[in-house]
N, CA and C atoms as a LAMMPS dump frame, in Angstrom:
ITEM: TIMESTEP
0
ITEM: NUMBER OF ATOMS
573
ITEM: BOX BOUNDS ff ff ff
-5.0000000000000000e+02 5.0000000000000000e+02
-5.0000000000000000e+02 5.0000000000000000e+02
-5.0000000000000000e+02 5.0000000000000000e+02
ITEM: ATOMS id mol type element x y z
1 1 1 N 100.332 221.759 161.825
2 1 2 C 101.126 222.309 162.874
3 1 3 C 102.5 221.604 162.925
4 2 1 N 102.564 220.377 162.883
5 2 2 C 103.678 219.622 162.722
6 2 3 C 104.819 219.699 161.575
7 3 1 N 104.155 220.269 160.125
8 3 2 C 105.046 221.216 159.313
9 3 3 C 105.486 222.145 159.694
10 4 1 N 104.528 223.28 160.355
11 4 2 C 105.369 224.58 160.507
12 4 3 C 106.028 224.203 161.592
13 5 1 N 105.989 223.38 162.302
14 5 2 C 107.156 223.196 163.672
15 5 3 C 108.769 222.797 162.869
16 6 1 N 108.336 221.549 162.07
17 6 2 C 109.471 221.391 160.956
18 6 3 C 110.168 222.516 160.512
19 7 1 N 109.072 223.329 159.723
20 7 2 C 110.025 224.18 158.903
21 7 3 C 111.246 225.667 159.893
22 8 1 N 110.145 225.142 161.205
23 8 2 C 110.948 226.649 161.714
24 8 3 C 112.255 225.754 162.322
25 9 1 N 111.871 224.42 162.768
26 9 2 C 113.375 224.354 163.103
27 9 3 C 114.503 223.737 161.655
28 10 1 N 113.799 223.919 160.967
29 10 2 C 114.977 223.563 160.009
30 10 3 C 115.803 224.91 159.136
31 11 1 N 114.644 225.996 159.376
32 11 2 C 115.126 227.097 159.169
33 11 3 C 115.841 227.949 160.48
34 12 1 N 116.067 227.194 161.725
35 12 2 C 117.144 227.446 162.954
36 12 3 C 118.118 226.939 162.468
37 13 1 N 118.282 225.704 162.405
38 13 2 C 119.572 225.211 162.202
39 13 3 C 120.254 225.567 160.838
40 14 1 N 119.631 226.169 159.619
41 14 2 C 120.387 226.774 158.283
42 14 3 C 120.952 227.585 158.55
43 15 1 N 120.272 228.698 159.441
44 15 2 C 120.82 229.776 160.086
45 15 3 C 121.619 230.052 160.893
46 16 1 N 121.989 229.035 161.697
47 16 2 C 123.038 228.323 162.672
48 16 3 C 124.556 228.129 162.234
49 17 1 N 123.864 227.454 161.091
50 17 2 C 125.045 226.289 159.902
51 17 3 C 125.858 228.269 159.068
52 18 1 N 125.104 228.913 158.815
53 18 2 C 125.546 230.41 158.311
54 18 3 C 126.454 231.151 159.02
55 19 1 N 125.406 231.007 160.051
56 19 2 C 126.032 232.024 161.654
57 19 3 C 127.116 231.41 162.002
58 20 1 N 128.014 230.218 162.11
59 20 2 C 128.733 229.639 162.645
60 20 3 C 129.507 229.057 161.565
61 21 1 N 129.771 229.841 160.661
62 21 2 C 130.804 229.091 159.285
63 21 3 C 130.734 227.62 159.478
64 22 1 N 130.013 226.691 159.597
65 22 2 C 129.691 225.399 159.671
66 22 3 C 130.587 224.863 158.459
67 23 1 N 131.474 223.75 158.745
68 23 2 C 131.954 223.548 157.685
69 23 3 C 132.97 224.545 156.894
70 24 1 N 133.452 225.796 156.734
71 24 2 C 134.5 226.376 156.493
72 24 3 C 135.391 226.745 157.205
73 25 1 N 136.915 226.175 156.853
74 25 2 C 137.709 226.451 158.02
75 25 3 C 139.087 227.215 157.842
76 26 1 N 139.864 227.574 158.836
77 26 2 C 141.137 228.257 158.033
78 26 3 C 142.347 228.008 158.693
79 27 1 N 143.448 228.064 158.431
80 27 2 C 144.572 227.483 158.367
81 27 3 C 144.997 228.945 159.342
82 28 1 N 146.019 229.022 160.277
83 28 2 C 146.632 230.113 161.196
84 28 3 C 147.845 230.004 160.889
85 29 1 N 147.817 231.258 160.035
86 29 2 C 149.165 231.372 159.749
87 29 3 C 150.488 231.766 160.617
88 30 1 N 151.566 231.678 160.077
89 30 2 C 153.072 231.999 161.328
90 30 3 C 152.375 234.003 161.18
91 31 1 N 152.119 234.286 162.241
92 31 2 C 152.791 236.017 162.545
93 31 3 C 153.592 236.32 163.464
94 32 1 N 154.421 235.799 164.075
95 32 2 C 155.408 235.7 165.218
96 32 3 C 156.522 236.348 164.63
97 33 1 N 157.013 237.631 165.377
98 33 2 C 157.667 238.315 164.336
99 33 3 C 157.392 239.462 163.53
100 34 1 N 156.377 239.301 163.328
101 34 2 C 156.162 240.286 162.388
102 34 3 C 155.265 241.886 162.765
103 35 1 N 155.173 242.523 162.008
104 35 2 C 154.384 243.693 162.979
105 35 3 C 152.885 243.663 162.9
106 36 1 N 152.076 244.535 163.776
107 36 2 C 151.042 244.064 163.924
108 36 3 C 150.041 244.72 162.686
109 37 1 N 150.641 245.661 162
110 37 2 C 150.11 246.166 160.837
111 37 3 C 149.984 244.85 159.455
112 38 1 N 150.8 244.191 159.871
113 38 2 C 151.183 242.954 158.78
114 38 3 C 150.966 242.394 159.085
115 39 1 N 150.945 241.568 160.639
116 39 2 C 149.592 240.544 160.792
117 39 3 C 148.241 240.766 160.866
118 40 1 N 147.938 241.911 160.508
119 40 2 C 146.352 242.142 160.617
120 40 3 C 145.978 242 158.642
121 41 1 N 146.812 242.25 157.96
122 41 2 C 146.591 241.845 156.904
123 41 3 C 146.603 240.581 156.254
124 42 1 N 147.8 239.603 156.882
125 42 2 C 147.789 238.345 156.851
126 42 3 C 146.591 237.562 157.489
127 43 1 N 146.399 237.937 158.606
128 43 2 C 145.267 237.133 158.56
129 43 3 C 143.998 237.271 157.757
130 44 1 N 143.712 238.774 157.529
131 44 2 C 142.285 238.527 156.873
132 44 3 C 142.264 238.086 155.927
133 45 1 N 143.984 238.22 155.213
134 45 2 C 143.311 237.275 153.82
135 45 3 C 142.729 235.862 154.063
136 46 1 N 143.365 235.499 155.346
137 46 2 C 142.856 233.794 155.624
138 46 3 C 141.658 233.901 156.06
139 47 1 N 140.705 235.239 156.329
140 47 2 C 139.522 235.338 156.537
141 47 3 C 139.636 235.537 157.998
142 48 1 N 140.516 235.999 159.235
143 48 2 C 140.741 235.626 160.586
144 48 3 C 140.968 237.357 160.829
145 49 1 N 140.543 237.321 162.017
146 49 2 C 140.396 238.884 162.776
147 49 3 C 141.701 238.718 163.936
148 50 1 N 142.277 239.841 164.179
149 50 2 C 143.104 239.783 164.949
150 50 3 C 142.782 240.654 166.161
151 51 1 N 142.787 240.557 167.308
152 51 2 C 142.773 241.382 168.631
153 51 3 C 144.225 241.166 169.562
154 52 1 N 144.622 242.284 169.985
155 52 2 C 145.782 242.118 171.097
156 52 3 C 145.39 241.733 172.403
157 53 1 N 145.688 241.014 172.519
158 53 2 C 145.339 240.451 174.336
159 53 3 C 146.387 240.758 175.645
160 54 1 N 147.418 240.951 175.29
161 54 2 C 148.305 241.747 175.669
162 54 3 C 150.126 242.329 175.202
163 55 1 N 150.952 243.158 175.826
164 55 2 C 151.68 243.64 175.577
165 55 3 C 152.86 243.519 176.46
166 56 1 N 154.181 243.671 176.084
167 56 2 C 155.063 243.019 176.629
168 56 3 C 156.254 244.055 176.549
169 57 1 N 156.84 245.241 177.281
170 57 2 C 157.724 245.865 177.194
171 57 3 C 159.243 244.979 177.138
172 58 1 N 159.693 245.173 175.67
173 58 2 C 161.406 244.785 175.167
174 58 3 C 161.932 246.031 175.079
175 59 1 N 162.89 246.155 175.721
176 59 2 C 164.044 247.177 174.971
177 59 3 C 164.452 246.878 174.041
178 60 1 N 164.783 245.508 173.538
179 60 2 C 165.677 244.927 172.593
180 60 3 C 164.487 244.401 171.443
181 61 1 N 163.496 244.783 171.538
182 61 2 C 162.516 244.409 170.281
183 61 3 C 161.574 245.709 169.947
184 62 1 N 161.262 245.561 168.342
185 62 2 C 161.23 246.683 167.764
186 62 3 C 159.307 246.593 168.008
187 63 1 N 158.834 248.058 168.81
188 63 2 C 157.873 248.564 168.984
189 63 3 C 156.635 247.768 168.016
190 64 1 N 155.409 247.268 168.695
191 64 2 C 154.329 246.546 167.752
192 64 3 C 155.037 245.088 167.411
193 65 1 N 156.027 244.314 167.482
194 65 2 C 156.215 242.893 166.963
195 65 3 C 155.527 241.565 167.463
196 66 1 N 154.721 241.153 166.909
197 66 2 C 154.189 240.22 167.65
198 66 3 C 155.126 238.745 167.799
199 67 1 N 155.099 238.943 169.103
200 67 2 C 155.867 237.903 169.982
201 67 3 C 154.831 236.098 170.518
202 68 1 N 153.907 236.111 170.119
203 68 2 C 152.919 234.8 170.09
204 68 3 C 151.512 234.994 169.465
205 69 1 N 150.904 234.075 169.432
206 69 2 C 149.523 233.994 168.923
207 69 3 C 148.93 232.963 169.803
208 70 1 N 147.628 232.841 169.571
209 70 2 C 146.415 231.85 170.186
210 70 3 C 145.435 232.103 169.381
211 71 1 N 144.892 230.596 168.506
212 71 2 C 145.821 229.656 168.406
213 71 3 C 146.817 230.05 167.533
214 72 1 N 147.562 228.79 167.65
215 72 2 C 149.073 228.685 167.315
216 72 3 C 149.371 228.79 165.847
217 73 1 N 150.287 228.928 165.166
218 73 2 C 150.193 228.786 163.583
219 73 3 C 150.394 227.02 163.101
220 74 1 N 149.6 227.316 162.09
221 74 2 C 149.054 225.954 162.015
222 74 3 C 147.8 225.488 162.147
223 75 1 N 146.884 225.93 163.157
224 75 2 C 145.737 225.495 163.818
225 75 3 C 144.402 225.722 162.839
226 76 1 N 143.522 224.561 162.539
227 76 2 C 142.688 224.282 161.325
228 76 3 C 141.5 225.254 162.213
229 77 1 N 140.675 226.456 162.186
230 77 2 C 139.794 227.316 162.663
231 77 3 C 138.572 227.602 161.847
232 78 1 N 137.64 227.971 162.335
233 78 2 C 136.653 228.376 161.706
234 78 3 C 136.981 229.916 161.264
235 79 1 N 136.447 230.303 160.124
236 79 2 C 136.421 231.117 159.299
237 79 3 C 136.069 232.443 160.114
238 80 1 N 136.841 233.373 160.152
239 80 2 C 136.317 234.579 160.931
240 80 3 C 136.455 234.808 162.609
241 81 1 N 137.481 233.514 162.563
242 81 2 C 137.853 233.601 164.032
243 81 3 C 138.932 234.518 164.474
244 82 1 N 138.879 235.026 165.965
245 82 2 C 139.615 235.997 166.26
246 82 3 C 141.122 235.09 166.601
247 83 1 N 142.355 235.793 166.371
248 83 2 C 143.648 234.922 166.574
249 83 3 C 144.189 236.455 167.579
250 84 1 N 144.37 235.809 169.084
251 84 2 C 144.826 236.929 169.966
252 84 3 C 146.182 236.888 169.868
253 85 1 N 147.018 237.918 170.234
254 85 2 C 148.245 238.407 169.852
255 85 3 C 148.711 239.143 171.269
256 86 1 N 150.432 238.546 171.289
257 86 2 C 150.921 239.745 172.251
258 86 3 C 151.535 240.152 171.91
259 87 1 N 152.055 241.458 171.94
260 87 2 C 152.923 242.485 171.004
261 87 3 C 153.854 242.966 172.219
262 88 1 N 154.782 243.66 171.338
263 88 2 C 155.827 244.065 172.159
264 88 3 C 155.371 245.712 172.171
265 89 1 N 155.244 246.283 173.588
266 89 2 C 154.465 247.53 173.471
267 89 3 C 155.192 248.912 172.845
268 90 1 N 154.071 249.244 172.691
269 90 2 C 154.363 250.598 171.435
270 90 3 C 155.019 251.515 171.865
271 91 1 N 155.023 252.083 173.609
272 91 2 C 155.655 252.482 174.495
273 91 3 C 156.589 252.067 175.509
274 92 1 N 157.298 252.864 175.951
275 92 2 C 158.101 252.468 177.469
276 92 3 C 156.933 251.851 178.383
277 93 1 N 157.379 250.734 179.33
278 93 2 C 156.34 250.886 180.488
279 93 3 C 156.803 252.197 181.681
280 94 1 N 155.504 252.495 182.079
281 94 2 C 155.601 253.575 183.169
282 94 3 C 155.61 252.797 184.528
283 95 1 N 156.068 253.69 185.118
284 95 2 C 156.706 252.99 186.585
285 95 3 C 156.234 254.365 187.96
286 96 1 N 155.523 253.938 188.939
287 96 2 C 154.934 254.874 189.834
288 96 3 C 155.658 254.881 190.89
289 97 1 N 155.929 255.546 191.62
290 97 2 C 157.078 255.628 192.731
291 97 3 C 156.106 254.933 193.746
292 98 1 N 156.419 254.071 195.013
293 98 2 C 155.329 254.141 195.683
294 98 3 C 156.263 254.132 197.085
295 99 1 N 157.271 254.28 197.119
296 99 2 C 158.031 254.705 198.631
297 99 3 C 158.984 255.801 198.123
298 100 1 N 159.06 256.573 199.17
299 100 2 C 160.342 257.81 199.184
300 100 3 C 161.733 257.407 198.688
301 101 1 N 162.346 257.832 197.561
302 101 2 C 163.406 257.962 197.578
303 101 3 C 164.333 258.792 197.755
304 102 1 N 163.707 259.89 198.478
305 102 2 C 164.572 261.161 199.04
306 102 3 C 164.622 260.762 200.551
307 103 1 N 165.533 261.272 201.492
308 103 2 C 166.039 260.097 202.879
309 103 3 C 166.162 259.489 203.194
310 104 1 N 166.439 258.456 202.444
311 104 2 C 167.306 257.053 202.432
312 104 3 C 168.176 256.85 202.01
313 105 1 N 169.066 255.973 201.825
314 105 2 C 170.49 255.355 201.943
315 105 3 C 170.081 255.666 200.247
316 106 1 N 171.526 256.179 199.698
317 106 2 C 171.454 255.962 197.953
318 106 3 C 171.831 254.478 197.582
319 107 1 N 171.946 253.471 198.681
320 107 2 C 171.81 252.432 197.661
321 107 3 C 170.525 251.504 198.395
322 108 1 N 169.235 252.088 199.285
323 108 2 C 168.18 251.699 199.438
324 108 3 C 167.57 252.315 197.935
325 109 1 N 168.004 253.663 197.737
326 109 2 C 167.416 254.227 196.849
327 109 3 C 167.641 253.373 195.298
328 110 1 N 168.773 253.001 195.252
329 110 2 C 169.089 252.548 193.832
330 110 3 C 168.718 251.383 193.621
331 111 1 N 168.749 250.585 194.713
332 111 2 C 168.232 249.12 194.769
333 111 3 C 166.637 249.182 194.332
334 112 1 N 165.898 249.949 195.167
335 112 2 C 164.105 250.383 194.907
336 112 3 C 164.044 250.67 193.061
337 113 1 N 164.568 251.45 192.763
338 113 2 C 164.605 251.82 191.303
339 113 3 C 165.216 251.313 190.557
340 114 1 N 166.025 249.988 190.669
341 114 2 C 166.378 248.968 189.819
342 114 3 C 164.893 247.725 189.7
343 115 1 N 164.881 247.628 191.023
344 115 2 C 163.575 246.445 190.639
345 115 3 C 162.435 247.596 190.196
346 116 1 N 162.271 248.1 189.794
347 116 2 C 161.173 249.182 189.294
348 116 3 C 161.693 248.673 187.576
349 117 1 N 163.25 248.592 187.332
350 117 2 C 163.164 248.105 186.306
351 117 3 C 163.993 249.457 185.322
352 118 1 N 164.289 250.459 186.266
353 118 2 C 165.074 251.475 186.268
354 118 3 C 166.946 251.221 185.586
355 119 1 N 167.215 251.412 185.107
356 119 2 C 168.906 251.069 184.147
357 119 3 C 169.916 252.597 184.529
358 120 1 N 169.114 253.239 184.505
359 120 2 C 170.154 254.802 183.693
360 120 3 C 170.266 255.063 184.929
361 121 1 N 170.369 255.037 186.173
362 121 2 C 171.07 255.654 187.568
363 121 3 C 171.934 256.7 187.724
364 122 1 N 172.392 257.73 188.007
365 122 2 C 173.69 258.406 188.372
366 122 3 C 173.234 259.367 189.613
367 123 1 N 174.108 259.055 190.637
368 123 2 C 174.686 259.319 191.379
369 123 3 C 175.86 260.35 191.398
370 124 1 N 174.707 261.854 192.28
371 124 2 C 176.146 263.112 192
372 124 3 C 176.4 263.604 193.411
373 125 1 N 177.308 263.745 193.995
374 125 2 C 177.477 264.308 195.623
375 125 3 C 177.382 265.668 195.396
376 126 1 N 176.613 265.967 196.476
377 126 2 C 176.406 267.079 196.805
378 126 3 C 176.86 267.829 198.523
379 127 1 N 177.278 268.392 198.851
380 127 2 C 177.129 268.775 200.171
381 127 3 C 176.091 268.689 200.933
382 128 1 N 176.447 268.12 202.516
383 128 2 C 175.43 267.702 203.239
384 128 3 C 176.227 267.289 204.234
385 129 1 N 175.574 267.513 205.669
386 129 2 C 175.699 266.74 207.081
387 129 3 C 175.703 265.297 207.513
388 130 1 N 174.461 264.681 206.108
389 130 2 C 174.559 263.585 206.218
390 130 3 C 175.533 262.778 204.915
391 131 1 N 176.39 261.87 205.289
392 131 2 C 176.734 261.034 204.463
393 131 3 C 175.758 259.965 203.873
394 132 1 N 175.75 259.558 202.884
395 132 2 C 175.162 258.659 201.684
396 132 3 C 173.901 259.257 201.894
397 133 1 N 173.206 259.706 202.259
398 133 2 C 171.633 260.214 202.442
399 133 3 C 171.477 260.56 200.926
400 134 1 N 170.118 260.133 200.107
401 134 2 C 169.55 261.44 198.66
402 134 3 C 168.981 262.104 199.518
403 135 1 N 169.335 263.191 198.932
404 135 2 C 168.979 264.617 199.426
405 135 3 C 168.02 265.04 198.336
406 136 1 N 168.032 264.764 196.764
407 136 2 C 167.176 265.008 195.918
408 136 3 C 166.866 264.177 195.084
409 137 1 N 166 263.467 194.14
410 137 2 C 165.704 262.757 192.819
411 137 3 C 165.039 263.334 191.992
412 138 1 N 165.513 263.05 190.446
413 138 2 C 165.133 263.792 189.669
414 138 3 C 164.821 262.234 188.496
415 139 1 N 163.397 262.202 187.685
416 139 2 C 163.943 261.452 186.635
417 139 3 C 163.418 262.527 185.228
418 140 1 N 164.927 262.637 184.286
419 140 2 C 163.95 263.296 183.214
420 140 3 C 164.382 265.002 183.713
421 141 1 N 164.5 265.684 184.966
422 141 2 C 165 266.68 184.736
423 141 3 C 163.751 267.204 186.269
424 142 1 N 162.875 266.389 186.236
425 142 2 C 161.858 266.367 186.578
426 142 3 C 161.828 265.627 188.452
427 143 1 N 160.978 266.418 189.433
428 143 2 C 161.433 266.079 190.519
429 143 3 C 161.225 264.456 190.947
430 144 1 N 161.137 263.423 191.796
431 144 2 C 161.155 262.205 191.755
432 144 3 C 160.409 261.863 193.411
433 145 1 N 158.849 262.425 193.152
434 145 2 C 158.204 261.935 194.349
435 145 3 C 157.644 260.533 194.722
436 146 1 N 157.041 260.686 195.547
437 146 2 C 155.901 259.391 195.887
438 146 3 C 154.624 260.107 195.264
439 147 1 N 154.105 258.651 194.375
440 147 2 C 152.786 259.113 193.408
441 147 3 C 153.446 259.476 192.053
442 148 1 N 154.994 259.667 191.734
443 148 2 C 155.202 260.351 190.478
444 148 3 C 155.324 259.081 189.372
445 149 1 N 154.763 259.463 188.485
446 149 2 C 155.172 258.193 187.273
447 149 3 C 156.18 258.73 186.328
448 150 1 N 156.881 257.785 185.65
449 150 2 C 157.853 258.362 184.53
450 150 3 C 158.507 257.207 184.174
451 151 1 N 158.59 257.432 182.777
452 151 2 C 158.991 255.706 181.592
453 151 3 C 159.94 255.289 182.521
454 152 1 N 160.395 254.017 182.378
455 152 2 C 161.576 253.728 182.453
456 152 3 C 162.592 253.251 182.187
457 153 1 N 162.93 253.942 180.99
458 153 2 C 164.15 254.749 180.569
459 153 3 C 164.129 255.612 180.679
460 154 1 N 163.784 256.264 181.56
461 154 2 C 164.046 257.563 182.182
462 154 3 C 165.248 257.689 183.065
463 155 1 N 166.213 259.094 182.586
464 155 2 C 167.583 258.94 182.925
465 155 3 C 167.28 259.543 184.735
466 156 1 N 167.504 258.644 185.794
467 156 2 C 167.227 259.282 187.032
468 156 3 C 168.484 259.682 187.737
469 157 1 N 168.48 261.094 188.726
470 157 2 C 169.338 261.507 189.02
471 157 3 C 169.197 261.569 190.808
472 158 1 N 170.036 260.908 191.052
473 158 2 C 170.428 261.1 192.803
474 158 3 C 171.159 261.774 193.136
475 159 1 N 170.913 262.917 194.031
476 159 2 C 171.768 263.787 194.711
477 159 3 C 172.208 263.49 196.215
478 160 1 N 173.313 263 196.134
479 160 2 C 173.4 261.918 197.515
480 160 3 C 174.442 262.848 198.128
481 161 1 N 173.835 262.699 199.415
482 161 2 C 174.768 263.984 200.641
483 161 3 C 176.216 263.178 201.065
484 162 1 N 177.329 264.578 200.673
485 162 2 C 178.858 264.148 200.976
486 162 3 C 179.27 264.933 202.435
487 163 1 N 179.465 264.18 203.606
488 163 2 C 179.335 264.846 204.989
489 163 3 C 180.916 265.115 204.638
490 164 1 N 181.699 266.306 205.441
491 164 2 C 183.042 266.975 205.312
492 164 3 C 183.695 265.297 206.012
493 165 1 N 185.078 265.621 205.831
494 165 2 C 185.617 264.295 205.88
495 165 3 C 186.318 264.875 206.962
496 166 1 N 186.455 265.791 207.398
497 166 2 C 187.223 266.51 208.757
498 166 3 C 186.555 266.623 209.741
499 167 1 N 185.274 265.663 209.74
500 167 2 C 184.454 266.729 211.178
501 167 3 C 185.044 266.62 212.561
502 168 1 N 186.16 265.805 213.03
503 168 2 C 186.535 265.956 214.019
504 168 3 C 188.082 266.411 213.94
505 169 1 N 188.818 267.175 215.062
506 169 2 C 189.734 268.032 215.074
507 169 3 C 190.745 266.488 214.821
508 170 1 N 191.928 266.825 213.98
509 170 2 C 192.829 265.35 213.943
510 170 3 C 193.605 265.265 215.146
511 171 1 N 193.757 266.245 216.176
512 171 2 C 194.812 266.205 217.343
513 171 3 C 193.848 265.125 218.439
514 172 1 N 192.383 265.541 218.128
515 172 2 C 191.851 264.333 219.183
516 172 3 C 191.479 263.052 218.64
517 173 1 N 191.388 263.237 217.026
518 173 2 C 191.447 262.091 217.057
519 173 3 C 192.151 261.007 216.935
520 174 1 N 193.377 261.24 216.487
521 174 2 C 194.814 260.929 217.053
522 174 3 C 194.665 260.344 218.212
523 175 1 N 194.576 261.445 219.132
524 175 2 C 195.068 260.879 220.576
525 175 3 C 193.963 259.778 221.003
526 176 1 N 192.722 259.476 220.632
527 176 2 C 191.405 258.754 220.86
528 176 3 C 192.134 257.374 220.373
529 177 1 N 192.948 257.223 219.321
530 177 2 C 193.246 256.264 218.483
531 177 3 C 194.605 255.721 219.855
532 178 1 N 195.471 256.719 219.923
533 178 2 C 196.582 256.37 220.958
534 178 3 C 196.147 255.4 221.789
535 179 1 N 195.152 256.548 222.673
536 179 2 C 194.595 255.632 224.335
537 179 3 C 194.331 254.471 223.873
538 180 1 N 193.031 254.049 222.614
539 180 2 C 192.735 252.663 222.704
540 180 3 C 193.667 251.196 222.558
541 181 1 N 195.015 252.1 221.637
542 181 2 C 195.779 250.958 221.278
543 181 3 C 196.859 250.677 222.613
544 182 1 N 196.993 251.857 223.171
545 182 2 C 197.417 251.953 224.825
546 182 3 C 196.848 250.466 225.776
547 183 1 N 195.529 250.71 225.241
548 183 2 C 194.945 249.79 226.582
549 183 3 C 194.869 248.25 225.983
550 184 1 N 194.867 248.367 224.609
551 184 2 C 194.716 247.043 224.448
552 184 3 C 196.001 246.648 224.968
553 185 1 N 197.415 247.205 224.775
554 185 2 C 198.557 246.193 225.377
555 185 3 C 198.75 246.265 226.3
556 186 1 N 198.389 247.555 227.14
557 186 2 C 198.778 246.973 228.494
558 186 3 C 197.748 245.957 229.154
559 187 1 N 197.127 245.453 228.788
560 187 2 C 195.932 244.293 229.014
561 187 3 C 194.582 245.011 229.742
562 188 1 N 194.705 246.506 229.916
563 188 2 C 193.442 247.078 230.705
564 188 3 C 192.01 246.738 229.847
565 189 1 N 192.377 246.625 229.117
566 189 2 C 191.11 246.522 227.439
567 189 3 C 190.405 245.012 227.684
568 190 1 N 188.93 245.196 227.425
569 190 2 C 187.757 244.456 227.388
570 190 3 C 188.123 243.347 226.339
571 191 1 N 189.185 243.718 225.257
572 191 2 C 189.565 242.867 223.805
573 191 3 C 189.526 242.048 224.407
């Protein structure tokens, strides 16, 4: 009994020493930089699996580049180990509206859709009662609700209300302007 207890644990731990590349190890190479089609080949020649762990929207970097690793290049690993990667994503990030940007100030509005991360803005007047009010948003051509998603670089369009610049008759308001400067000198005025 004391043999076969031997042999089974010595045939655990061979199997162990197999299962766990015991003793073979591999070198992590530089992929920083490079795309992820080409670090997935680089590594396996070193015998190493690659998984993305996450993704990182650049405008200014070219779609799939991997921007780090874990571990690091350099790092002595066991054989068949996974080396996680963050890439620069394959897409725009999408961006969800989550407050109104139709009846508010166009620069509550523009301010909200800059930290969204929003660039392409324009601003077109339209007729309206109210001054600076959006009256409409569009990103893409496309209307610009609460709940709506859309990349962002998406070109967005504000239709911001231009109130008439005449709404009051100029004879009173003239004379409104008279009286007050009236009262400030003759000292009747609160100034």
């Amino acid at each position: 009994m004391f043999i076969v207890a031997w042999l089974i644990v010595w045939g655990v731990l061979l199997f162990l020493d197999s299962w766990t590349h015991h003793g073979s190890t591999s070198t992590v190479p530089q992929v920083k930089g490079m795309t992820y089609q080409q670090a997935m080949l680089v590594l396996a020649e070193n015998d190493l699996t690659v998984e993305i762990s996450d993704s990182i929207y650049d405008r200014n970097a070219r779609p799939g580049t991997i921007i780090e690793s874990w571990p690091r290049a350099g790092a002595v690993v066991k054989q068949g180990r996974q080396v996680y990667v963050t890439i620069t994503a394959f897409s725009p990030k999408q961006v969800t509206v989550s407050m109104p940007v139709i009846g508010v100030s166009s620069r509550q509005a523009v301010s909200y859709l800059e930290a969204l991360g929003v660039t392409s803005i324009r601003l077109v007047s339209v007729p309206s009662q109210y001054p600076d009010l959006v009256e409409n948003a569009y990103a893409d051509g496309k209307p610009l609700t609460v709940g709506a998603s859309f990349p962002v670089t998406a070109s967005v369009t504000l239709e911001v209300g231009s109130a008439p610049i005449d709404t009051y008759p100029t004879d009173s308001l003239d004379e409104a302007v008279d009286e007050v400067i009236d009262e400030v000198y003759s000292g009747n005025s609160d100034f």
